[in-house]
N, C-alpha and C positions, 0 to 999 in steps of 0.2 A: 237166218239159216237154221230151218231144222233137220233134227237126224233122227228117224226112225230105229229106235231101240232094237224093235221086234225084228228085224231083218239083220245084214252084215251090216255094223257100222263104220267099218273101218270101209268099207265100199260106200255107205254113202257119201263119208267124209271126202272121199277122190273124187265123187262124183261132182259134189259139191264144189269140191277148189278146183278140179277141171270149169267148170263151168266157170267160175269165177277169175280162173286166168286168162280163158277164151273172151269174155267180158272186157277185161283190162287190156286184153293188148290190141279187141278192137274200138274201144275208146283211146289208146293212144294212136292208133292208124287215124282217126278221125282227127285228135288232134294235130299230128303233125300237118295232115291234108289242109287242116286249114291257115295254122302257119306258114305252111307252101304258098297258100293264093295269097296272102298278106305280106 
């Protein structure tokens, strides 16, 4: 994860853990989907 200095950082940093929580919760949609079929 980088953060552009030059810019708001406190705004990349959201940017960042947005994306990173939108990541995690659709690997765990994934996983549980495959739980389900098993």
């Amino acid at each position: 994860m980088r953060i552009n200095s030059n810019t708001k950082p406190l705004q990349e940093i959201k940017k960042a853990t947005d994306s990173a929580i939108k990541m995690a919760n659709e690997f765990k949609q994934l996983f549980n989907s495959k739980i389900k079929v098993n």
